[in-house]
MDAnalysis code that builds the backbone (N, CA, C; Angstrom):
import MDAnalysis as mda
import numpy as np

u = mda.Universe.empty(132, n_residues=44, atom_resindex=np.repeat(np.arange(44), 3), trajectory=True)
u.add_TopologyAttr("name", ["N", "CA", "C"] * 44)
u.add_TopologyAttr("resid", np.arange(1, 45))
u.add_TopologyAttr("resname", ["UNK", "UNK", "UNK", "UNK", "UNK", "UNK", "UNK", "UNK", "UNK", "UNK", "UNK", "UNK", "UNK", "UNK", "UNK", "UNK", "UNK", "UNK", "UNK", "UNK", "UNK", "UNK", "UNK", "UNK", "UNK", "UNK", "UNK", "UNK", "UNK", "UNK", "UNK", "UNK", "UNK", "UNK", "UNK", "UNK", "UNK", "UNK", "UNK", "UNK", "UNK", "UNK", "UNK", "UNK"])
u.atoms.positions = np.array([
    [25.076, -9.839, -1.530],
    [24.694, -8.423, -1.593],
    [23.402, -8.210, -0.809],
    [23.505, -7.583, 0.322],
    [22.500, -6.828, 0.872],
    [21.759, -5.917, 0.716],
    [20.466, -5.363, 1.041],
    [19.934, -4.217, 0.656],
    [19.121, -4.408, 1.819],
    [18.962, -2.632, 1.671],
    [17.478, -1.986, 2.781],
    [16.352, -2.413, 2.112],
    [15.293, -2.762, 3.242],
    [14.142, -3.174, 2.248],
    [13.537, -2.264, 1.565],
    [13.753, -0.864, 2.223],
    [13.070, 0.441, 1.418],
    [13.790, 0.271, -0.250],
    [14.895, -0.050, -0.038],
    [15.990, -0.003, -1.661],
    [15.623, -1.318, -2.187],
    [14.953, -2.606, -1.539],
    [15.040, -3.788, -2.578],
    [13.252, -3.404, -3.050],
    [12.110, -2.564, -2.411],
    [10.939, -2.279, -2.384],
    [10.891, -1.674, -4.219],
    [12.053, -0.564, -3.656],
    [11.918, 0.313, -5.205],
    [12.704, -0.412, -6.282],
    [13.464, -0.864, -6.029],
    [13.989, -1.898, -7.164],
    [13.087, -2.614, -7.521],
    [12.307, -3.710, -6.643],
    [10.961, -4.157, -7.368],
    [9.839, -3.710, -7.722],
    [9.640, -2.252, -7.798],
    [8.803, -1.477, -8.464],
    [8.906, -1.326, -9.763],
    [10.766, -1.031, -9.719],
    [10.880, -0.559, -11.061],
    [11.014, -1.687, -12.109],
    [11.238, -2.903, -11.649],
    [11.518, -4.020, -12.217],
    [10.496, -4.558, -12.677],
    [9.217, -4.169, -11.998],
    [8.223, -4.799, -12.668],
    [7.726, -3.660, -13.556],
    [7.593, -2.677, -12.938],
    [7.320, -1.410, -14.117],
    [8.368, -1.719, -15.309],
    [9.432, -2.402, -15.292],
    [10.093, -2.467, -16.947],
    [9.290, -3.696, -17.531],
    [9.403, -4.154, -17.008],
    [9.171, -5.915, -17.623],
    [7.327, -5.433, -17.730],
    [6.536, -4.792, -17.164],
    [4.894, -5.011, -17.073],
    [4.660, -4.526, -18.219],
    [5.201, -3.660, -18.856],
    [4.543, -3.369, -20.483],
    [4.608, -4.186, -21.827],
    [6.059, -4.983, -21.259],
    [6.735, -5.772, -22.602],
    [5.820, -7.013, -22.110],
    [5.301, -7.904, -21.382],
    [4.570, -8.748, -21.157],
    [4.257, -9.060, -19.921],
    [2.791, -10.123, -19.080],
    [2.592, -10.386, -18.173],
    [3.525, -11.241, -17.818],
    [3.899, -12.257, -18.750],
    [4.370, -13.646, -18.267],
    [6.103, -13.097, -17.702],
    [6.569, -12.219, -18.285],
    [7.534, -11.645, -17.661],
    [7.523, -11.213, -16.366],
    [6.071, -10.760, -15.747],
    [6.289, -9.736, -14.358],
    [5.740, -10.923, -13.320],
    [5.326, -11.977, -13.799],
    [4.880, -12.644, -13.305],
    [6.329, -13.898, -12.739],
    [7.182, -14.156, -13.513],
    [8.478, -14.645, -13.280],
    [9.070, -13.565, -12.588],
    [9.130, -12.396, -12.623],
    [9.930, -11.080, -11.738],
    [9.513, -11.362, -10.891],
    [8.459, -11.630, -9.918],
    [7.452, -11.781, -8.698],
    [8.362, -13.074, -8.030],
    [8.173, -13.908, -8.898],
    [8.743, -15.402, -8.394],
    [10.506, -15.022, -8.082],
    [10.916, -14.256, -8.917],
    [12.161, -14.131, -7.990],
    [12.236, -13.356, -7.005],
    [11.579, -12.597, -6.976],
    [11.240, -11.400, -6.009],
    [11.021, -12.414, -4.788],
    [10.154, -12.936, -4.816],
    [9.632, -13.680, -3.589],
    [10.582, -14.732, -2.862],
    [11.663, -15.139, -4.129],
    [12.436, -16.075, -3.719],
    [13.257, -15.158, -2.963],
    [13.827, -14.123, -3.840],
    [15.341, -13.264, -2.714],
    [14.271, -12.689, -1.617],
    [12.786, -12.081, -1.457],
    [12.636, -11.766, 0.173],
    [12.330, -12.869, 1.085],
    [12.739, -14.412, 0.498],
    [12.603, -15.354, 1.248],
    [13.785, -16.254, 1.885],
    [14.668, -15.496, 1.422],
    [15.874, -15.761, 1.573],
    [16.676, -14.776, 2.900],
    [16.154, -13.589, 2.698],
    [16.649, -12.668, 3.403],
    [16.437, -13.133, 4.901],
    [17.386, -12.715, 5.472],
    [17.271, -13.318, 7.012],
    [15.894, -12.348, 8.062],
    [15.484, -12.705, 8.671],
    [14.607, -11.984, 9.627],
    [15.022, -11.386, 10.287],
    [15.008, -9.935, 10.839],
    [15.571, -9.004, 11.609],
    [14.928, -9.948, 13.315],
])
């Protein structure tokens, strides 16, 4: 599954905006996947 980065940007906004109230250690694992799928993504 692909995405625009503008659409994977706001998905990880909102993803950490869910997870950032219920705890750090949560948004802090969201990040780490975050970083893994934009490291994955191929380079234009």
């Amino acid at each position: 599954m692909k995405l625009p980065e503008s659409e994977l940007r706001v998905f990880a906004l909102r993803l950490l905006e869910s997870v950032g109230d219920e705890s750090r250690e949560g948004s802090r694992s969201a990040e780490r996947v975050l970083k893994r799928a934009c490291g994955r993504r191929p380079r234009a």
